[in-house]
N, CA, C and O of each residue as an XYZ file, in Angstrom:
256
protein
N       0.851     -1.156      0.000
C       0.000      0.000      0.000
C       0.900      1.223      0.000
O       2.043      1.066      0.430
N       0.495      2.522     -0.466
C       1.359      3.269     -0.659
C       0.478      4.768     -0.155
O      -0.633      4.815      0.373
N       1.023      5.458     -0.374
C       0.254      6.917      0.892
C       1.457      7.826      0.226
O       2.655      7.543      0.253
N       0.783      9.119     -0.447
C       1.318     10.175     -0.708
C       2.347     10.686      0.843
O       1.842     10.678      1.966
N       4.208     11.205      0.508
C       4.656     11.966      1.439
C       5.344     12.511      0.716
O       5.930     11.987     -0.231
N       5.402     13.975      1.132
C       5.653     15.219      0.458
C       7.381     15.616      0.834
O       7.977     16.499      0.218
N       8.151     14.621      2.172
C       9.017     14.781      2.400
C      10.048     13.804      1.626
O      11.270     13.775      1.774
N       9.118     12.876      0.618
C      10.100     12.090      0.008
C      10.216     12.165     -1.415
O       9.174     12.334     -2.048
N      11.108     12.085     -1.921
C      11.436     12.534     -3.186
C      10.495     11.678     -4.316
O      10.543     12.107     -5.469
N       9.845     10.772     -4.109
C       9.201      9.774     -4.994
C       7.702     10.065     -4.766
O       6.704     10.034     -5.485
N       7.975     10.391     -3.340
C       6.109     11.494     -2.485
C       5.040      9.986     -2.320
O       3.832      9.781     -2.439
N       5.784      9.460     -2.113
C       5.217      8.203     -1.612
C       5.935      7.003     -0.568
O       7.053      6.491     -0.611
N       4.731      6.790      0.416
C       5.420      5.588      1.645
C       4.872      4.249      1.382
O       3.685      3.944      1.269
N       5.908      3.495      1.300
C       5.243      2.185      1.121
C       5.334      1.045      2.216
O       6.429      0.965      2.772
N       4.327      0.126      2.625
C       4.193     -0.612      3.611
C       4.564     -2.132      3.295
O       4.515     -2.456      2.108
N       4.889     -2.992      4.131
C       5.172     -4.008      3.808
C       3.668     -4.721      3.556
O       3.767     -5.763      2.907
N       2.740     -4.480      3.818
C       1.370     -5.085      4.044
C       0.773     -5.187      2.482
O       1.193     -4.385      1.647
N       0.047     -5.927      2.213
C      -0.711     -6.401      1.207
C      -1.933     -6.428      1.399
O      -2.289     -6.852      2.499
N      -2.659     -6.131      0.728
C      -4.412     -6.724      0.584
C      -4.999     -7.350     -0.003
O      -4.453     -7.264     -1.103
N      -6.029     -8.177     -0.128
C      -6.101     -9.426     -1.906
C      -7.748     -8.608     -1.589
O      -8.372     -8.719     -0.533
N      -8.033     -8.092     -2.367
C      -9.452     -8.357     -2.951
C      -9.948     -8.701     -3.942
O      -9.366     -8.680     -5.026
N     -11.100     -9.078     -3.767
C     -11.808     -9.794     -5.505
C     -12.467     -8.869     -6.198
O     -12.419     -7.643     -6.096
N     -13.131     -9.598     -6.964
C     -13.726     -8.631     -8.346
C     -15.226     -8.297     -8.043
O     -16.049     -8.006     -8.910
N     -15.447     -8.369     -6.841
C     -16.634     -7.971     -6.519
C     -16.169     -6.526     -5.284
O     -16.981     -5.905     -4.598
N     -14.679     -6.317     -5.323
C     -13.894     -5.104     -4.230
C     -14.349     -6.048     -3.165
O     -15.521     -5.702     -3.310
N     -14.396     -6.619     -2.563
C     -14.623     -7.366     -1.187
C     -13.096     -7.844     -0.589
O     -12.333     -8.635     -1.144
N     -12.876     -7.147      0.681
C     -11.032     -7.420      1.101
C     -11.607     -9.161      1.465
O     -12.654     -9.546      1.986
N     -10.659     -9.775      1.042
C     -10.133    -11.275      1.098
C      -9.514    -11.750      2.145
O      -9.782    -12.824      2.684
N      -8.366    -10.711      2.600
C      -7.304    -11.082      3.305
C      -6.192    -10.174      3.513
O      -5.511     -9.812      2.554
N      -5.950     -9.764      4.735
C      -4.327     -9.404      4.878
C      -3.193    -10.031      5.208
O      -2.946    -11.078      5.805
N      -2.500     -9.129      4.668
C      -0.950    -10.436      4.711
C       0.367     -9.430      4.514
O       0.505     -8.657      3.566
N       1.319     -9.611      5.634
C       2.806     -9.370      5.817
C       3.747     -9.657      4.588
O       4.216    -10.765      4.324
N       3.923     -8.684      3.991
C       4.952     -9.023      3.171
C       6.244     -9.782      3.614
O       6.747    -10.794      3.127
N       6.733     -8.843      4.914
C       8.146     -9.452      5.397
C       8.035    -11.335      5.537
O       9.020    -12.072      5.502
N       6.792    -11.736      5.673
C       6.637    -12.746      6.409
C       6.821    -14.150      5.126
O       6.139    -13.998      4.112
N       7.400    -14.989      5.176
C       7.478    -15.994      4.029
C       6.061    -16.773      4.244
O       5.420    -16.841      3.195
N       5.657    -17.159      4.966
C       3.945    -17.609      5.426
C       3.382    -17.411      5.059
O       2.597    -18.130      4.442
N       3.384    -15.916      5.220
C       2.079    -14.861      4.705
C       2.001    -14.656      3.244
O       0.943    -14.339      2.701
N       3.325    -14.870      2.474
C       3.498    -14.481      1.422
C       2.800    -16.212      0.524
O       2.263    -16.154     -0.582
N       2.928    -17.170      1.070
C       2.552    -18.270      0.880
C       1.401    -18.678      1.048
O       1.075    -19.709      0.459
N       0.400    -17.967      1.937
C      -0.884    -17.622      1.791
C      -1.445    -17.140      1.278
O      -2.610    -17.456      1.038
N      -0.859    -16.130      0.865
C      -1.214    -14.670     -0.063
C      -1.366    -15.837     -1.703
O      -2.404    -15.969     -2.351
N      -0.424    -16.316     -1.919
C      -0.591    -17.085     -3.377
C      -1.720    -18.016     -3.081
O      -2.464    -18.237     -4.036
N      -2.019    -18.649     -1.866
C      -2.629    -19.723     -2.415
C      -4.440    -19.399     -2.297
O      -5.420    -20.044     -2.669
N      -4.262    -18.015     -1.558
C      -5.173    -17.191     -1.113
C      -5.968    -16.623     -2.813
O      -7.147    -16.437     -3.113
N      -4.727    -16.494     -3.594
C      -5.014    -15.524     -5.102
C      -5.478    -17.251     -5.824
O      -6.390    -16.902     -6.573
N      -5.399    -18.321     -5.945
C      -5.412    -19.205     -6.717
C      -6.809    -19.811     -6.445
O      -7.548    -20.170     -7.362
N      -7.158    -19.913     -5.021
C      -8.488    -19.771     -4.383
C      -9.279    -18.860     -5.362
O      -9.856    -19.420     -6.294
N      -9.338    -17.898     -5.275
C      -9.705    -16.780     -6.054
C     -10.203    -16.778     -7.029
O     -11.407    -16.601     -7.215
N      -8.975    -17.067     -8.233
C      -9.194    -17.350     -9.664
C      -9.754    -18.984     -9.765
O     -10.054    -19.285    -10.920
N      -9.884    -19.731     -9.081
C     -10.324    -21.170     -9.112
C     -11.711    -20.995     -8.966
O     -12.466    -21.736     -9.596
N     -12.294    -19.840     -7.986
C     -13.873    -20.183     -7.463
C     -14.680    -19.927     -8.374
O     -14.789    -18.955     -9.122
N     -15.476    -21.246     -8.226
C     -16.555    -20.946     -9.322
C     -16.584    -21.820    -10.969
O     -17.437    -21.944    -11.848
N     -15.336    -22.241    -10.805
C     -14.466    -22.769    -11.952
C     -15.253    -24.586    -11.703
O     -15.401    -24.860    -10.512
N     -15.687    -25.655    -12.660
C     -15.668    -26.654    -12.404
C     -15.031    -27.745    -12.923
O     -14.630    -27.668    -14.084
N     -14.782    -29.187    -12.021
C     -13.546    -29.553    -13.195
C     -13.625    -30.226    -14.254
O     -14.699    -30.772    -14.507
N     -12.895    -30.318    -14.844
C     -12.851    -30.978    -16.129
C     -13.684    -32.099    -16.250
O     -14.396    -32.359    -17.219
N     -13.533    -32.896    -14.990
C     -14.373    -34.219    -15.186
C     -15.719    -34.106    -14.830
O     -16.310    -35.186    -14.838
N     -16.779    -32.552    -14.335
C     -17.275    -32.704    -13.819
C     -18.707    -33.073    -14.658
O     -18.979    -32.376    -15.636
N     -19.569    -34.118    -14.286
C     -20.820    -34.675    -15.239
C     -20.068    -35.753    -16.011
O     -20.822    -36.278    -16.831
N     -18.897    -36.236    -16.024
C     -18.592    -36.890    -16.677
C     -18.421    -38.462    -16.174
O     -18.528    -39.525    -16.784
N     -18.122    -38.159    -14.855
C     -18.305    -39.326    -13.490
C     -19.375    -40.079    -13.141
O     -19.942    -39.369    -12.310
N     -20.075    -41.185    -13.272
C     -21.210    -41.572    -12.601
C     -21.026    -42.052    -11.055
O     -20.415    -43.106    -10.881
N     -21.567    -41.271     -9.805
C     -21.636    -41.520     -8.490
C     -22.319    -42.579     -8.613
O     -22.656    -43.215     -7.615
């Protein structure tokens, strides 16, 4: 995330923090950049994401 500052030559502060929202703007999740965890959530958090809603290949093709 980033925030206008007028004392820095680029006039912007940036945070280690992340946000995931979807395509409906709804926040998902926060997550620590510094953190290797978080950053490993954060992906599997985005793949969640682009997966929902999605069905699979085999699906109707199976008889239960």
């Amino acid at each position: 995330m980033a925030k206008e500052n007028p004392d820095d030559p680029l006039g912007l502060v940036h945070t280690e923090n992340f946000v995931l929202i979807d395509t409906q703007k709804r926040i998902r999740g926060f997550y620590d950049g510094t953190q290797a965890q978080e950053m490993e959530r954060i992906l599997h958090d985005i793949d969640v994401l682009q997966n929902q809603g999605k069905k699979s290949l085999f699906f109707g093709l199976i008889n239960y």
